[in-house]
C-alpha positions in Angstrom: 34.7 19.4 9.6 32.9 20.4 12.7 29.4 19.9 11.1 30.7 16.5 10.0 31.5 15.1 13.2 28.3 16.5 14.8 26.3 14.8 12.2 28.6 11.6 13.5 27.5 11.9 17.2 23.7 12.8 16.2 23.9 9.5 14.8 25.6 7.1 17.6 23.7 8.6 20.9 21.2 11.1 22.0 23.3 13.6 23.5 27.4 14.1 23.6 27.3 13.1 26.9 25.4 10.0 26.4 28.0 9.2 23.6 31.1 10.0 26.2 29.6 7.1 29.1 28.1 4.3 26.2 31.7 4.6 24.3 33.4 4.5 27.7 31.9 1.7 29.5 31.9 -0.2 25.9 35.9 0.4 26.0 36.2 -0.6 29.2 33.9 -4.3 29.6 32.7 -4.7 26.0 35.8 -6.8 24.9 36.1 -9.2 28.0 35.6 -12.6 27.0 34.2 -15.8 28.4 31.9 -15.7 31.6 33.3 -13.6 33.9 32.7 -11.0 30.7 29.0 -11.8 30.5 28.8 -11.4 34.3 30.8 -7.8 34.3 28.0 -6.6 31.5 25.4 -8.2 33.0 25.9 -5.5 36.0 27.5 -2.5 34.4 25.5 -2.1 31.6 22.4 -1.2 33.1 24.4 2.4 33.4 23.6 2.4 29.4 20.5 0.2 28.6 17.1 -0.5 30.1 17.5 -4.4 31.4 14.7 -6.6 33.0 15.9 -9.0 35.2 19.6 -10.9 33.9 20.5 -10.4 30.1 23.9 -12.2 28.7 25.7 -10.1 26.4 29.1 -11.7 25.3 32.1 -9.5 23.7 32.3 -8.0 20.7 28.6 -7.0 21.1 27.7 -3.0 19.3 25.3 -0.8 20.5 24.0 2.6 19.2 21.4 4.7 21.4 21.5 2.5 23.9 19.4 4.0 26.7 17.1 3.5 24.0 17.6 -0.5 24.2 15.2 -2.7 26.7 16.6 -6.5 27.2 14.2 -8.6 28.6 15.2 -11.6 31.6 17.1 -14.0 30.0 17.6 -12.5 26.8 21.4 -13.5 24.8 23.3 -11.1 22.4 25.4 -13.2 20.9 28.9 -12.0 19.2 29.5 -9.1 16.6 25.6 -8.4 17.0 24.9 -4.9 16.4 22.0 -2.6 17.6 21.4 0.5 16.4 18.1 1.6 18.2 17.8 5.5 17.3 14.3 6.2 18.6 11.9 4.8 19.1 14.1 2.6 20.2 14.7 -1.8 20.5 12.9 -4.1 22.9 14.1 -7.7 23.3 11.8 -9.8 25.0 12.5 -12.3 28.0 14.0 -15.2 26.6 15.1 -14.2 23.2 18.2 -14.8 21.2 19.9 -13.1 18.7 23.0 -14.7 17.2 26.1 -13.9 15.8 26.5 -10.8 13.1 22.5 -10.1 13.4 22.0 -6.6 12.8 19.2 -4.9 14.8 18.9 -1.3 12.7 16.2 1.3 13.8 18.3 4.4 11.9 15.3 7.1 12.4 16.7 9.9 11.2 13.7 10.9 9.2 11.4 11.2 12.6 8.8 8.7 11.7 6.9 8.6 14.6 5.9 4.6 13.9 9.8 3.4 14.0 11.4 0.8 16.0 12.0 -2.9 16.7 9.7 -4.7 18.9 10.9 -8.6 19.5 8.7 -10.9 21.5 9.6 -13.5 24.1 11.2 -17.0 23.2 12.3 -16.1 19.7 15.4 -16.5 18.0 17.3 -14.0 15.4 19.7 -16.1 13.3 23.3 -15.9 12.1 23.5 -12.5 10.0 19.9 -11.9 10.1 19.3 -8.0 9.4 16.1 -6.3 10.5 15.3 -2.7 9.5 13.1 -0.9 11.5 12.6 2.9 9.9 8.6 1.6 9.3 8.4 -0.3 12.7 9.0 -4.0 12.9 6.8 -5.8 15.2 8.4 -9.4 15.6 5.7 -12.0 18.1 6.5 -14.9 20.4 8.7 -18.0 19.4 9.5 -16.6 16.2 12.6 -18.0 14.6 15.0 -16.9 11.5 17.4 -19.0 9.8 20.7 -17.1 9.0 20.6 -14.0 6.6 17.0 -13.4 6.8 16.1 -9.8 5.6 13.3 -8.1 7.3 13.4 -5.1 5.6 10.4 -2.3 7.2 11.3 0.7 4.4 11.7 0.7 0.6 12.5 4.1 -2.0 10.2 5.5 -4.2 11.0 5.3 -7.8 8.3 6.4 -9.9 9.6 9.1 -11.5 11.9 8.6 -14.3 13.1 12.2 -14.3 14.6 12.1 -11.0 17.7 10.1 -8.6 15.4 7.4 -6.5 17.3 8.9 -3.3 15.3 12.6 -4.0 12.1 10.8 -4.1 11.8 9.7 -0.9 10.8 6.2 1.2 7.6 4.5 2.3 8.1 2.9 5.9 4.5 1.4 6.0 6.0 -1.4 8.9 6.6 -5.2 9.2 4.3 -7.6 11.6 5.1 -11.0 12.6 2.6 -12.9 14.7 3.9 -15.3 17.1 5.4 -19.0 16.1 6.4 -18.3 12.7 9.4 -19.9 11.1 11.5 -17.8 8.5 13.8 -20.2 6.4 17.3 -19.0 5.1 17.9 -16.2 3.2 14.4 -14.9 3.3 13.3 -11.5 2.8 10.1 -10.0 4.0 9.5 -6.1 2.5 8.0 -3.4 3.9 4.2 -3.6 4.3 3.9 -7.0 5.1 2.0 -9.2 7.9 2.6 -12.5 8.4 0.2 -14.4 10.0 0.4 -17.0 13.2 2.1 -20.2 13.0 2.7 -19.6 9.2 6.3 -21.1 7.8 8.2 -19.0 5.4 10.7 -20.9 2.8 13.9 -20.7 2.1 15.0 -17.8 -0.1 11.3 -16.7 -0.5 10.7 -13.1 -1.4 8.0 -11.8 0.4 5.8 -9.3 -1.2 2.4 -9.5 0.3 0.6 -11.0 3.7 1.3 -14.4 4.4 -2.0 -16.7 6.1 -1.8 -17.7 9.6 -0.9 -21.6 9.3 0.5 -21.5 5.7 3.7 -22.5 4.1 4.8 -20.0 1.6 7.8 -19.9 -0.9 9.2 -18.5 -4.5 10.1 -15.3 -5.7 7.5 -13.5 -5.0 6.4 -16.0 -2.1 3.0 -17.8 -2.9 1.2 -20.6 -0.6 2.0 -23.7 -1.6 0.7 -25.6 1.4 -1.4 -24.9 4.8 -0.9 -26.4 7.6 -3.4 -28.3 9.0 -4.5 -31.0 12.5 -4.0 -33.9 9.7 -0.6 -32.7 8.9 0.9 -33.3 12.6 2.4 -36.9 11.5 3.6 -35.5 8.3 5.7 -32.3 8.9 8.7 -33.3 7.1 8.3 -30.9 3.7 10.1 -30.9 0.6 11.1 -27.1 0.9 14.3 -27.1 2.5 14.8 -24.1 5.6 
């Protein structure tokens, strides 16, 4: 019993103490609602979290290794959103969004030295978007994700037949997104993956590979099927629906 609930706190802050003051100032000002909520936050919970400038963090809001969180000005964590930012940690930058039931997961329990979640500034995490960040996921500028995008930075080895997938380990290879790239609904982007500037991911696409900068991809596994280009600016109304 005793090893099961230290396994519990190794996984919720860095230290017991740490756990005791992010739990206690969460039951204190994390449920209060409307405004006056987001202003009480906005000043107390720089005791738990790294925050530039003025962040809006409304109720309801979970976080996990917090003094390992960095909000940028202006930066909104919208309801139910959960960060779990076990080392090396989350950075939200000025300006960004992320919306209702996103889930911001770091989970670095296996020490890889490359993990974490690195969001630019201006972008926009959408409804029940989930971003795993074992492998590192390096997110640019103005990048925005419909609701339930997957961005998924580790995967499980399977090769040998012989043996449970969960004794064969993981690859955590990392995720990069360059800046102004759109990610339609219900995308998924697996581990390994770099998608290139201003590119435009479709709706329920599976990506498997590198997307082009200034390229529309889509299908299962995602393929170009159209780059964008200066004649193109009069026509940007597609047929793939986001």
């Amino acid at each position: 019993m005793l090893e099961q609930v230290r396994l519990y706190l190794n996984r919720q802050a860095s230290s017991f103490g740490r756990y005791l003051l992010e739990q206690s100032i969460s039951l204190l000002f994390g449920w209060l609602p409307t405004f006056f909520g987001i202003g009480i936050r906005g000043i107390v919970y720089r005791l738990i979290l790294h925050m530039d400038g003025w962040a809006a963090i409304e109720n309801g809001v979970r976080l996990r290794f917090a003094d390992q969180i960095r909000l940028g000005h202006g930066v909104y964590l919208d309801q139910n959103t959960y960060l779990h930012a076990c080392p090396n940690g989350i950075t939200v930058g000025a300006g960004s969004i992320v919306m209702h039931g996103a889930v911001l997961h770091v989970y670095n329990f296996r020490e890889i030295p490359h993990a974490g979640i690195w969001i630019g500034e201006n972008s926009l995490i959408g409804e029940y978007t989930v971003v795993r960040g074992q492998g590192g996921v390096r997110i640019g500028d103005r990048v925005y994700t419909s609701p339930f995008t997957q961005i998924i930075a580790v995967n499980h080895v399977f090769d040998d037949p012989n043996r449970p997938f969960v004794q064969q380990g993981i690859t955590a290879e990392g995720i990069v997104i360059e800046d102004d790239v759109w990610i339609g609904a219900g995308a998924i982007i697996t581990d390994g993956v770099r998608v290139g500037k201003g590119a435009v991911i479709a709706a329920g696409a599976v990506v498997t590979r590198d997307v082009p900068a200034h390229t529309v991809v889509a299908g299962v596994p995602a393929r170009v099927i159209k780059e964008i280009q200066n004649s193109d600016v009069q026509t940007q109304r597609s047929n793939v629906f986001f």
